[in-house]
DOKELUM-192063 format. One line per field, with one value per residue (C-alpha): residue number from 1; residue in three letters; x negated, y, z negated. Coordinates in steps of 0.02 Angstrom, whole numbers, plus 32768, in hexadecimal, padded with zeros to 4 digits. Layout:
N
nr	[NUM | ...]
rest	[ALA | ...]
x	[X | ...]
y	[Y | ...]
z	[Z | ...]
END
This chain:
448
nr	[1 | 2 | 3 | 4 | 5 | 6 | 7 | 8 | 9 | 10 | 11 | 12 | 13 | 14 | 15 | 16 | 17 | 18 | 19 | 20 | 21 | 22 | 23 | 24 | 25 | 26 | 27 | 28 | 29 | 30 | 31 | 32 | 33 | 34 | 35 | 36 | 37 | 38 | 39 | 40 | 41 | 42 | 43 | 44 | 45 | 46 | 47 | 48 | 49 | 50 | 51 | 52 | 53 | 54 | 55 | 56 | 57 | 58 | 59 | 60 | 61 | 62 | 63 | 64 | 65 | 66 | 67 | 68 | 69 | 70 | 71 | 72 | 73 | 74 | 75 | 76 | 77 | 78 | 79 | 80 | 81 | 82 | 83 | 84 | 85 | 86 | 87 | 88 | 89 | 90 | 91 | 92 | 93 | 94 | 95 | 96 | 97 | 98 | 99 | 100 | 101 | 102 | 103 | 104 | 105 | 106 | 107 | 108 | 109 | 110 | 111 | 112 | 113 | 114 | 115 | 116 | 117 | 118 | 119 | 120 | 121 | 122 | 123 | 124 | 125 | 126 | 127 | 128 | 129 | 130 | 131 | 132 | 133 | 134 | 135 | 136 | 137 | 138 | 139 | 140 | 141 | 142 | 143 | 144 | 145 | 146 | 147 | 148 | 149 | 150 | 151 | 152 | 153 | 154 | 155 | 156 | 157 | 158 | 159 | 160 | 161 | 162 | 163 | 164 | 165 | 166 | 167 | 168 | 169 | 170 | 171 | 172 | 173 | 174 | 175 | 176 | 177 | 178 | 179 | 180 | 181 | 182 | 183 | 184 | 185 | 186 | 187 | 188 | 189 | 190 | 191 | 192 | 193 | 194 | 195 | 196 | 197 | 198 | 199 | 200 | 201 | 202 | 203 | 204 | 205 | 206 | 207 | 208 | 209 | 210 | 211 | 212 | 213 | 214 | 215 | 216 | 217 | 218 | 219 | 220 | 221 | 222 | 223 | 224 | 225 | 226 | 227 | 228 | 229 | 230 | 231 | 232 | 233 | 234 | 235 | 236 | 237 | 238 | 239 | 240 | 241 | 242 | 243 | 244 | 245 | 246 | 247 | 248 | 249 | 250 | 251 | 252 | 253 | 254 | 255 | 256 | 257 | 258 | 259 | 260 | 261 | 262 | 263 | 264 | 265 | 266 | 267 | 268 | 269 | 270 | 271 | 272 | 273 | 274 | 275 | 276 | 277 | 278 | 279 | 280 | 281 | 282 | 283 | 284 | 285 | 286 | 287 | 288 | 289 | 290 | 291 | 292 | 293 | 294 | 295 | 296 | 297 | 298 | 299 | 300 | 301 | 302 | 303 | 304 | 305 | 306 | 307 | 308 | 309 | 310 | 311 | 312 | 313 | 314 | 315 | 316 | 317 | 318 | 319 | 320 | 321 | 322 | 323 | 324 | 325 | 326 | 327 | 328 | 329 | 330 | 331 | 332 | 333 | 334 | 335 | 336 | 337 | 338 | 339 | 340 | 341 | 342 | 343 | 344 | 345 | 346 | 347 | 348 | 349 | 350 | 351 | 352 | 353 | 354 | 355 | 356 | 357 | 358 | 359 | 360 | 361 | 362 | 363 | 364 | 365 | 366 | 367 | 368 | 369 | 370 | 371 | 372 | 373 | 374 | 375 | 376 | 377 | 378 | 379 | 380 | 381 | 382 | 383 | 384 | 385 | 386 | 387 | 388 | 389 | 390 | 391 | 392 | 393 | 394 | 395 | 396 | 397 | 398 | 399 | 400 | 401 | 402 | 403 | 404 | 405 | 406 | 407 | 408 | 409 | 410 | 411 | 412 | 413 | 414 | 415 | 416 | 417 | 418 | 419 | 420 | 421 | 422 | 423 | 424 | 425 | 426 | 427 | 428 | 429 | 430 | 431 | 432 | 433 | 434 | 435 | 436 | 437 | 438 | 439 | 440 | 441 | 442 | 443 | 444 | 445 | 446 | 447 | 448]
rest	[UNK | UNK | UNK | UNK | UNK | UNK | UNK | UNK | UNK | UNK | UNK | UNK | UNK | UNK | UNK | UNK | UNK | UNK | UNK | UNK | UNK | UNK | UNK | UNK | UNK | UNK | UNK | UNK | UNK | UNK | UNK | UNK | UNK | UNK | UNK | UNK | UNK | UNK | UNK | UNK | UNK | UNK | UNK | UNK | UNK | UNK | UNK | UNK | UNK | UNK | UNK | UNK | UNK | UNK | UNK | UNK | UNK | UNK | UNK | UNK | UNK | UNK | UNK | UNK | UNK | UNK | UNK | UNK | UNK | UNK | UNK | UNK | UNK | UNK | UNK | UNK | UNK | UNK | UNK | UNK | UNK | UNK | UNK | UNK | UNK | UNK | UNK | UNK | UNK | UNK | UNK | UNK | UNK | UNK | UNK | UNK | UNK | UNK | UNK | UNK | UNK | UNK | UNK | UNK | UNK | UNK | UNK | UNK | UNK | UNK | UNK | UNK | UNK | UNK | UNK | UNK | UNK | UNK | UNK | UNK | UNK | UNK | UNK | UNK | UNK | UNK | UNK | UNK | UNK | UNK | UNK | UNK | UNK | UNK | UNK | UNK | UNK | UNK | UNK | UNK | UNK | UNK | UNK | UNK | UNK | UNK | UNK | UNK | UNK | UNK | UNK | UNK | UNK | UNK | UNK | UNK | UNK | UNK | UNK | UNK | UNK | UNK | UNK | UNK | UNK | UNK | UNK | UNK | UNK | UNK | UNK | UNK | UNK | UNK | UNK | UNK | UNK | UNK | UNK | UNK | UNK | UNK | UNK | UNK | UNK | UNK | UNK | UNK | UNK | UNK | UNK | UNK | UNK | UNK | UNK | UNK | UNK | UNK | UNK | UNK | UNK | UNK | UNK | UNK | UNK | UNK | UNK | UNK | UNK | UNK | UNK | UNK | UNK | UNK | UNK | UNK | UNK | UNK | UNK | UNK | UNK | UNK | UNK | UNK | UNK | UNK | UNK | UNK | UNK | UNK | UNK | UNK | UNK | UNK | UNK | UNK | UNK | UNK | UNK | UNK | UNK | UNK | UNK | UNK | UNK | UNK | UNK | UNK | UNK | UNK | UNK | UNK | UNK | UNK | UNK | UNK | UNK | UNK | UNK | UNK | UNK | UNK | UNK | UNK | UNK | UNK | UNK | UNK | UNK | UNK | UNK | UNK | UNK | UNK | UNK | UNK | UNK | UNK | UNK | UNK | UNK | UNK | UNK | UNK | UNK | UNK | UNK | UNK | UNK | UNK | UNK | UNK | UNK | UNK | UNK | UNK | UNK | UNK | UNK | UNK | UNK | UNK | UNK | UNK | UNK | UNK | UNK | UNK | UNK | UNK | UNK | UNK | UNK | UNK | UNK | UNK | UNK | UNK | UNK | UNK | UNK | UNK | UNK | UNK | UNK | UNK | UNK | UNK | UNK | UNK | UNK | UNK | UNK | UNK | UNK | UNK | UNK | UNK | UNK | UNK | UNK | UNK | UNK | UNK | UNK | UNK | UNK | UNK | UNK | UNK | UNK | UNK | UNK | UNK | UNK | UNK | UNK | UNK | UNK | UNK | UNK | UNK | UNK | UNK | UNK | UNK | UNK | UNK | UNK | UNK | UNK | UNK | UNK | UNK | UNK | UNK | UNK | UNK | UNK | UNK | UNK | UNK | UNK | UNK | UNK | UNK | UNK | UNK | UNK | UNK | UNK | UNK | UNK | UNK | UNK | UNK | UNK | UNK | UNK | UNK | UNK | UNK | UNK | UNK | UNK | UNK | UNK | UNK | UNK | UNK | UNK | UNK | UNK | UNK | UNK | UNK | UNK | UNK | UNK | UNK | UNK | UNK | UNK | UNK | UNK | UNK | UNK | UNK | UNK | UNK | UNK | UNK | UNK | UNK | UNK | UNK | UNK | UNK | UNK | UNK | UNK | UNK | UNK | UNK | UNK | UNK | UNK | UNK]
x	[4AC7 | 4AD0 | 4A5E | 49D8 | 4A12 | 4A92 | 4A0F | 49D9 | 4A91 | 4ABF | 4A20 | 4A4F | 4AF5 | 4AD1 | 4A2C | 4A69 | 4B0F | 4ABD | 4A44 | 4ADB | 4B3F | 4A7E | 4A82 | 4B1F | 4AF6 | 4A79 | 4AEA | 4B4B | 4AE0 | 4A80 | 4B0B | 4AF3 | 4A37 | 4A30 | 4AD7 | 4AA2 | 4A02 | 4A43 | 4AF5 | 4AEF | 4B58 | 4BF6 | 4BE0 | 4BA3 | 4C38 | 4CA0 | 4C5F | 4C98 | 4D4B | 4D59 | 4D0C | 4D8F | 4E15 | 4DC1 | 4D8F | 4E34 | 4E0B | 4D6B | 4DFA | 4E56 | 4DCE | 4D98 | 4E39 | 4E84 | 4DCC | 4DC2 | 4E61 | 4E35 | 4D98 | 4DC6 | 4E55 | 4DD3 | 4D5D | 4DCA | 4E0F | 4D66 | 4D25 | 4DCF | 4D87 | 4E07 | 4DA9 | 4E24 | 4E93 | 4DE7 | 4DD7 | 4E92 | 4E7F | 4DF6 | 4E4C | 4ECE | 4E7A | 4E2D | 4EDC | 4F15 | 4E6A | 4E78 | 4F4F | 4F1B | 4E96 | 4F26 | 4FA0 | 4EFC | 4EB7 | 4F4B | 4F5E | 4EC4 | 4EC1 | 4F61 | 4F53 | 4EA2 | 4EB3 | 4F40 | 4EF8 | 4E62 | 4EAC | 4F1A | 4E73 | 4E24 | 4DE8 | 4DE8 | 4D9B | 4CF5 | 4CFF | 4D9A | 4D6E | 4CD3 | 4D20 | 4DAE | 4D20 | 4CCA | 4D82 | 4DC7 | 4D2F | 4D1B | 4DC1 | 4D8B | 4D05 | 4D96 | 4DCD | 4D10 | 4D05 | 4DB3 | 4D57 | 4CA7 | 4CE4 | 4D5D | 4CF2 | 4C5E | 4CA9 | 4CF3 | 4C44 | 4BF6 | 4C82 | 4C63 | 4BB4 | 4B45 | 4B32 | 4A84 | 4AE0 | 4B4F | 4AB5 | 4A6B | 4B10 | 4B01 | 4A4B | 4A78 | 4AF2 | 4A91 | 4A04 | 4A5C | 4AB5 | 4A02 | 49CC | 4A7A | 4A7F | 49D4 | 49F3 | 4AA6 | 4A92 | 49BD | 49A9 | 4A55 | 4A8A | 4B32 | 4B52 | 4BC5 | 4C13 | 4B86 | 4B72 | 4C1E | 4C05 | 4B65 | 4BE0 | 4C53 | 4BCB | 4B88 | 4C02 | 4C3A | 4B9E | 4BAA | 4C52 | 4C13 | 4B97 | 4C0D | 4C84 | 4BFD | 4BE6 | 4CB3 | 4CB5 | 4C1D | 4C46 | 4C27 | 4C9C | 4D22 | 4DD8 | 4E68 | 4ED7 | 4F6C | 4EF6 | 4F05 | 4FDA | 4FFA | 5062 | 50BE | 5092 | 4FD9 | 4FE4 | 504A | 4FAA | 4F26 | 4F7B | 4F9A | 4EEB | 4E8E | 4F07 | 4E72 | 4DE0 | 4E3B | 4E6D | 4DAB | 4D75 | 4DD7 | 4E15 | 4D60 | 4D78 | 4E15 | 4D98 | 4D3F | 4DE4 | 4E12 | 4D71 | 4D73 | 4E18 | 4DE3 | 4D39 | 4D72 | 4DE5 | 4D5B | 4CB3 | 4CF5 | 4C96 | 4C03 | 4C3D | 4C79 | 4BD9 | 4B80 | 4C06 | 4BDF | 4B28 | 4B48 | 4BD2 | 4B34 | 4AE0 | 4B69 | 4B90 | 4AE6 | 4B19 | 4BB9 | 4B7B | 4AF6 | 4B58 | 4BDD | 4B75 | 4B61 | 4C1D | 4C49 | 4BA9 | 4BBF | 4C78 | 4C7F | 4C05 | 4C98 | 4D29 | 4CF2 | 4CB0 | 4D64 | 4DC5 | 4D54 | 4D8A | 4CD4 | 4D0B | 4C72 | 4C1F | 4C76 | 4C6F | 4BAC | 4BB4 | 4C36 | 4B9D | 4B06 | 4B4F | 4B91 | 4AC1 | 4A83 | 4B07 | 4ADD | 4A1D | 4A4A | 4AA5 | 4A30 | 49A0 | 4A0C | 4A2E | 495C | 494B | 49C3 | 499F | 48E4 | 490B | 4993 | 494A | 4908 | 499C | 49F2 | 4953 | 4956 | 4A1F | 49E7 | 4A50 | 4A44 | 49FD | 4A9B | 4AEA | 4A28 | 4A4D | 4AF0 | 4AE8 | 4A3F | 4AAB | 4B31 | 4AD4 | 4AB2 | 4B70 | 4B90 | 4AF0 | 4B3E | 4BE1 | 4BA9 | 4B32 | 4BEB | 4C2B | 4BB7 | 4C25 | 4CDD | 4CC1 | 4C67 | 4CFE | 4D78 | 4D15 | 4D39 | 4DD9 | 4E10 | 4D7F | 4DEB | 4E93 | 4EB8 | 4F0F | 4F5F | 4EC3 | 4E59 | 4EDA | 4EF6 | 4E3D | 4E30 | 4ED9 | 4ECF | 4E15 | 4E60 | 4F0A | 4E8E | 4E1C | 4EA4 | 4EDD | 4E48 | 4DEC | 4E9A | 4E98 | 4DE6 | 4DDA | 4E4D | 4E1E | 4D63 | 4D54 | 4CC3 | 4C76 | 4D00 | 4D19 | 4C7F | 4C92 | 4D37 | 4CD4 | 4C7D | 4D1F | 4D8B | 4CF7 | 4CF7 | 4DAD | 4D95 | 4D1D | 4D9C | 4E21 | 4DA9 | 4D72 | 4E26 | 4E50 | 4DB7 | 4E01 | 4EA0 | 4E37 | 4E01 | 4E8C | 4EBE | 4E10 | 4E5D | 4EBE | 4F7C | 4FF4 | 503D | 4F9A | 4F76 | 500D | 4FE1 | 4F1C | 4F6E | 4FD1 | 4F46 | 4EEE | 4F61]
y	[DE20 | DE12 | DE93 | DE5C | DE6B | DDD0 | DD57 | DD11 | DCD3 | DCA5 | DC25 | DBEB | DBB1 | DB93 | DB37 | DA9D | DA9B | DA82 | D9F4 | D9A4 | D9A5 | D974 | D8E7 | D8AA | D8B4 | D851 | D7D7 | D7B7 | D7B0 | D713 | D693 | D6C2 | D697 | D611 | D5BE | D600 | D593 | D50E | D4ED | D555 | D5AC | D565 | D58A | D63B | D64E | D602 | D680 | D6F6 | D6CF | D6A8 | D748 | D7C4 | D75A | D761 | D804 | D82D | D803 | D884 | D907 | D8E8 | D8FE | D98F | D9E5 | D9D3 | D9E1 | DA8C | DAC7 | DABF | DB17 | DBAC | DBD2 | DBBD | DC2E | DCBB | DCAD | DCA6 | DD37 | DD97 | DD6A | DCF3 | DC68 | DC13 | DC06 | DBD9 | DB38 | DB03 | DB0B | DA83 | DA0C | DA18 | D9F6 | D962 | D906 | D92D | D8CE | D83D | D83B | D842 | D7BB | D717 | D744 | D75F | D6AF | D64E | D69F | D662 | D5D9 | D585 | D5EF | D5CB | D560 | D5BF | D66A | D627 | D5EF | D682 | D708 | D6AF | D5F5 | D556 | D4C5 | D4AA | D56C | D556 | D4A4 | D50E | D5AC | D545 | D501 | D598 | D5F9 | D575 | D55F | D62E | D649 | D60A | D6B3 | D726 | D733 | D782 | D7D8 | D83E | D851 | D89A | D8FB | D958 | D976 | D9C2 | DA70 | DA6E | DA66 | DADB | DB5B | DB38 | DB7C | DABF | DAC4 | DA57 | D9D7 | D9C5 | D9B3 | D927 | D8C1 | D8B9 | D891 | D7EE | D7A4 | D7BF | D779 | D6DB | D6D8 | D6CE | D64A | D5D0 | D5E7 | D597 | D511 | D4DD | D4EF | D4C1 | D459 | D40B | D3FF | D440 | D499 | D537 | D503 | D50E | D5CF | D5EC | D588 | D5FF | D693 | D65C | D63F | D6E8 | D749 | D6E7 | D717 | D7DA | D7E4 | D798 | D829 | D8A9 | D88B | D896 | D939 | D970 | D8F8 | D95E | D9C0 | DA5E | DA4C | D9F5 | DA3C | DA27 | D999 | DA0D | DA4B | D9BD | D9B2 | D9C9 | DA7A | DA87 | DB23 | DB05 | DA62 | DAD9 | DB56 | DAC2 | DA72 | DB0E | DB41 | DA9A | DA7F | DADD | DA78 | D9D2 | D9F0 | DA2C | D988 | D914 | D963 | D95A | D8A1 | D8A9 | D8DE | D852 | D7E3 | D841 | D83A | D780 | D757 | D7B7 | D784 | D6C4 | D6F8 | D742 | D6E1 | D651 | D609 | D654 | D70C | D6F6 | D6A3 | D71D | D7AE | D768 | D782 | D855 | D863 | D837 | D8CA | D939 | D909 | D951 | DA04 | DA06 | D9C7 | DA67 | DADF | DAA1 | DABF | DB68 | DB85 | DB13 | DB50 | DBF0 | DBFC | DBF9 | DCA7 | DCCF | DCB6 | DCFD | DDA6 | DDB3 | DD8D | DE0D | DE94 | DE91 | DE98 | DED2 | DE49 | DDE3 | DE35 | DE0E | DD6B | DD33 | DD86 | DD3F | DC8C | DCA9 | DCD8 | DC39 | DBC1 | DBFC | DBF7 | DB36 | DB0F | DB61 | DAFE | DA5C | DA83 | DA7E | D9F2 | D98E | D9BF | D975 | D8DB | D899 | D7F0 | D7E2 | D7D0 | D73E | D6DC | D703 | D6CE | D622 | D66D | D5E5 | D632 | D666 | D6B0 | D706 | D757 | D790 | D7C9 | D83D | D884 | D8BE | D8F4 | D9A2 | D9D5 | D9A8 | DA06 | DAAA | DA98 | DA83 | DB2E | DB6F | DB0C | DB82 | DC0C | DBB4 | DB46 | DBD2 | DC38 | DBBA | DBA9 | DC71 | DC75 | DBE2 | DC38 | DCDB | DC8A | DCB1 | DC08 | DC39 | DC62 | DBBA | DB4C | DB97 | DB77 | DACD | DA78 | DAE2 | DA7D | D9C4 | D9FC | DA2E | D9B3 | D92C | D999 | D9A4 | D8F3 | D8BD | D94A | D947 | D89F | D875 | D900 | D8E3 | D838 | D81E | D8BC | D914 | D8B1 | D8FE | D9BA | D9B8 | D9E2 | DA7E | DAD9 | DA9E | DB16 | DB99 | DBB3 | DBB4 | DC36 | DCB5 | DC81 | DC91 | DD57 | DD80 | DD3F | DD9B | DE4F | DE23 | DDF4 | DE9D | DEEA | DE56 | DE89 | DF35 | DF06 | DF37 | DF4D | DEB8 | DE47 | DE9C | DE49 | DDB8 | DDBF | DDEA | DD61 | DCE0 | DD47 | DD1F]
z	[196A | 18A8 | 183A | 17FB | 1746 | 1785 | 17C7 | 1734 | 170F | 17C7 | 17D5 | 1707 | 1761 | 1807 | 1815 | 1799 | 17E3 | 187C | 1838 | 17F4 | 18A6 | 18FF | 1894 | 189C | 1954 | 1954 | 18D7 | 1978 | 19F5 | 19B1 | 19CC | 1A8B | 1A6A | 1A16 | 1A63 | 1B17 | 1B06 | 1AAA | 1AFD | 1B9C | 1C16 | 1BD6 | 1B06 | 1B5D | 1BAE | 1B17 | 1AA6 | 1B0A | 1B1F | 1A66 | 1A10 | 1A6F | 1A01 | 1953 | 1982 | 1930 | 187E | 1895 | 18E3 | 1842 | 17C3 | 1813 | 1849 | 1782 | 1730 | 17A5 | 177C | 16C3 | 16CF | 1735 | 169E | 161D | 167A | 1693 | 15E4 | 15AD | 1619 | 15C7 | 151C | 14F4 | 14AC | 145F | 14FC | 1566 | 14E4 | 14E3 | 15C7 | 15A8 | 1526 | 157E | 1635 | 15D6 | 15B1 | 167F | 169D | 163F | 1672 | 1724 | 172D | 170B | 17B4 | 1810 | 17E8 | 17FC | 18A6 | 18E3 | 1891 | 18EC | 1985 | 19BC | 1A42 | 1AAF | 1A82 | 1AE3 | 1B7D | 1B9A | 1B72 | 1BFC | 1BCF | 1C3D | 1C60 | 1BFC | 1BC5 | 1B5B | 1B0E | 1AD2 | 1A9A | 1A22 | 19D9 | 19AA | 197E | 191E | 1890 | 18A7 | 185B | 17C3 | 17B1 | 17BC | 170C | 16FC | 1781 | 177E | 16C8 | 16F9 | 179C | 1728 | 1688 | 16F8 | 1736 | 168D | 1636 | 16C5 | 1684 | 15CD | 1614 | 15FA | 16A0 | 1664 | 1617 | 16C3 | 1722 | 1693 | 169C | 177C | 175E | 16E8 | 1753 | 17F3 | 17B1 | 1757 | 1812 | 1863 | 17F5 | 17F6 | 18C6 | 18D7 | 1848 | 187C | 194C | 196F | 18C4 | 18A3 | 1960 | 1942 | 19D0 | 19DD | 193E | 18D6 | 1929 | 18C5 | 1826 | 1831 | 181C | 179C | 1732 | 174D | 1739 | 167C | 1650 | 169C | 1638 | 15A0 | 1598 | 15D3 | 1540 | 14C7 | 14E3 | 14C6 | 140E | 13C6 | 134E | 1383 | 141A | 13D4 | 13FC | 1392 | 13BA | 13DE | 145F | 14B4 | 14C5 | 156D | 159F | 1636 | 165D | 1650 | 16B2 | 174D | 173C | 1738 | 17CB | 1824 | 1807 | 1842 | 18EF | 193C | 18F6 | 1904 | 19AE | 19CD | 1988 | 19D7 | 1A88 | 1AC7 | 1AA8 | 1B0E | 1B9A | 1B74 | 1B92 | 1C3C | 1C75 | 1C5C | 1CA0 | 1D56 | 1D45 | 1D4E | 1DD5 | 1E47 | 1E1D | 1D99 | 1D04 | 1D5D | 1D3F | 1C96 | 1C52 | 1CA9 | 1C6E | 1BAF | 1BBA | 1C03 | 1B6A | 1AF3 | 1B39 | 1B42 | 1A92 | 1A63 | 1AAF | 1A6A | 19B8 | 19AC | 19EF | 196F | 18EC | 1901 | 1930 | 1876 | 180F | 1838 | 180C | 1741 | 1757 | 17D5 | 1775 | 16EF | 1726 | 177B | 16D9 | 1685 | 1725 | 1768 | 1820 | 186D | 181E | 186A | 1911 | 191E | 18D4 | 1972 | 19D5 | 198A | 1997 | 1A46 | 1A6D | 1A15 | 1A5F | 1AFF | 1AF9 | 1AB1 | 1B60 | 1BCD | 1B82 | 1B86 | 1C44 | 1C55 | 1BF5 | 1C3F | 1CE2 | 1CBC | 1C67 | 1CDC | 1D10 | 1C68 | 1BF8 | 1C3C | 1C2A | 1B68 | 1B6B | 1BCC | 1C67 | 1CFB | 1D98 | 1DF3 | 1D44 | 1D48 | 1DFA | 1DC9 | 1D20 | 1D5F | 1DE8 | 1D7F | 1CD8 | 1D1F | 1D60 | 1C9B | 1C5E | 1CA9 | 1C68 | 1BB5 | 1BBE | 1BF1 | 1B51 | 1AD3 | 1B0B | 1B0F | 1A65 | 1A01 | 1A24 | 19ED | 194D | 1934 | 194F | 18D7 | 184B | 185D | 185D | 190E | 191B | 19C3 | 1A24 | 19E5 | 1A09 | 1ABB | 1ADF | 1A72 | 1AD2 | 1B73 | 1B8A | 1B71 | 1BD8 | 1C6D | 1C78 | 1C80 | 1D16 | 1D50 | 1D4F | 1D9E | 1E39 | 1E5F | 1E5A | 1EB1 | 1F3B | 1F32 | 1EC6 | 1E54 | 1E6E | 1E51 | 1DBE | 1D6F | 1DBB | 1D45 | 1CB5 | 1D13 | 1D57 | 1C9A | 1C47 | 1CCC | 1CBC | 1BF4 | 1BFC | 1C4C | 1BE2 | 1B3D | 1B86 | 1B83 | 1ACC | 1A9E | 1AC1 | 1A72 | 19E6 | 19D3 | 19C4 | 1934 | 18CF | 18D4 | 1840 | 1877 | 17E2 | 1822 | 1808 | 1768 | 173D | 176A | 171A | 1668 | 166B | 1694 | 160E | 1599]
END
């Protein structure tokens, strides 16, 4: 565990990074309220075939906004201000460069991307709907996804957590006026977004035109070099955005297999709560990291050793409690999704096989978030791509051994196996944090 000398700066990092991802959480969630009431089992189970796909333009923001951050960290944490301010300019121009192909892809693509992740019948009429007016968010949101680790590492980690509070709570208010007031339907849930998240970049981008964090324009000329580090850097925290979606999609596919549109509406209400697991125990894995990152530039390796060990003890106490609460309120979620009674019956069965995977999840995604915060790129994207290549193994076997049941038991023996393979990186982590001559090398030239 940290010293107490380095709690005051853990919770100034982690506890609004974690408001920020609890809010965008909840940002999410309430198109599967409001649309679950309002629509029913078939926008529920739209929703949840579409958001795997556009989960890619959140993987993108995040993967080259990450990527930017960690640089500028350890450059800042090696005193190299200068080099910290050019990473972010120049992370701002891979943002805005990455948002048009994004777009356009979903844009024309909407339709067949929906029927091959898992859409039919009334299902995929609904999630086109919602995919098709979504794409037109995703200039924003590759925008805001990007600029918050970037402002979290700039250390306004407050003004990250003010720009997920506006556009959940413009979200909040356009889902009820466009879907109970307006009667639009799962297509006013995504108009909701895009006009949340215009107004979440608009106040983003204030903050990088005042004057007093302006950056040269040269800053922002793009460098091939920098773009190969930003990329390399974010693979880990792209893939750990948008391979749990690709869960999500597998999931699907054998959940219509073994218990049709039943399963997946009912598989779309257990991904909310999962989503709220994930999202907290992501915020202490992401808030966490800029104080990472930049006690490792700086050389501060036993720093870093107990802040990998007092976020493995909080993520874990967050999935133990989830387990209980869960557990408890079973038969009451569907009801607040609108869940028909036989989606109600299933989705309470299965809710606490997923419950125990994700207190398994504190342990597996907190160490991914290490290892990309300390430039172990090898060891977070074995965890981060070894999860979505195993549970597409995994859904397929055991459901095809065991059907639905094994369908949902995936989830439990992906994490397991995760767990073992995260224990071994760890000890050949050590040995990294020993600072060989050869990574000393390679720290002074990320210093640079």
């Amino acid at each position: 565990m940290i010293d107490r000398s380095m709690v005051k700066p853990y919770l100034h990092y982690v506890i609004p990074a974690t408001i920020a991802f609890t809010l965008t959480c909840v940002y999410s969630i309430i198109d599967g309220l409001f649309v679950g009431n309002v629509v029913g089992d078939a926008g529920l189970a739209g929703i949840n075939v579409a958001w795997p796909i556009y989960a890619v333009v959140l993987a993108v923001g995040t993967g080259i906004g990450m990527g930017g951050a960690i640089i500028s960290s350890i450059r800042s944490g090696s005193g190299n201000a200068e080099g910290a301010r050019r990473a972010v300019a120049h992370t701002l121009s891979l943002l805005a460069l990455a948002s048009i192909p994004v777009t356009i892809g979903i844009v024309l693509l909407a339709r067949p991307l929906c029927a091959l992740f898992g859409g039919s019948g009334e299902t995929l009429n609904q999630a086109t709907l919602y995919l098709s007016t979504l794409a037109f968010a995703a200039p924003f949101q590759v925008m805001v996804t990007g600029c918050l680790p970037l402002l979290r590492n700039c250390g306004h980690v407050k003004y990250a957590m003010c720009a997920s509070l506006i556009c959940s709570v413009f979200k909040i208010m356009l889902d009820y006026t466009f879907i109970v007031v307006f009667h639009w339907g799962i297509v006013g849930a995504s108009f909701a977004t895009v006009v949340a998240q215009a107004i979440s970049c608009c106040f983003i981008l204030m903050f990088f035109v005042r004057k007093s964090q302006r950056m040269r324009l040269a800053d922002f000329r793009l460098n091939t070099e920098l773009t190969a580090q930003s990329l390399k850097l974010g693979a880990a925290p792209f893939g750990l955005t948008l391979l749990p979606e690709l869960t999500v999609v597998a999931i699907n596919v054998n959940a219509m297999l073994y218990g049709g549109e039943t399963a997946v509406a009912a598989y779309a209400v257990i991904s909310y709560v999962a989503y709220i697991v994930q999202i907290l125990i992501q915020g202490i894995g992401d808030g966490s990291q800029p104080l990472i990152s930049q006690c490792y530039g700086a050389g501060k390796y036993e720093i870093v050793r107990k802040l990998r060990n007092t976020n493995f003890v909080v993520a874990l106490t967050i999935g133990a409690v989830s387990l209980v609460v869960i557990y408890l309120l079973r038969w009451d979620i569907p009801v607040w999704f609108g869940a028909s009674a036989i989606t109600t019956n299933m989705i309470a069965a299965a809710l606490p096989v997923f419950a125990f995977a994700y207190m398994l999840f504190g342990f597996t995604h907190i160490s991914s978030s290490f290892f990309y915060a300390t430039e172990n790129i090898q060891a977070s994207s074995i965890l981060v791509y070894g999860e979505a290549l195993l549970v597409m193994i995994m859904a397929t076997v055991l459901g095809f051994l065991v059907g639905i049941l094994g369908v949902w038991s995936s989830v439990v023996v992906v994490q397991i196996t995760l767990s073992g393979m995260a224990l071994v990186l760890h000890h050949f982590a050590r040995i990294k944090l020993g600072l060989t001559p050869a990574h000393q090398s390679v720290l002074h030239r990320h210093r640079a």
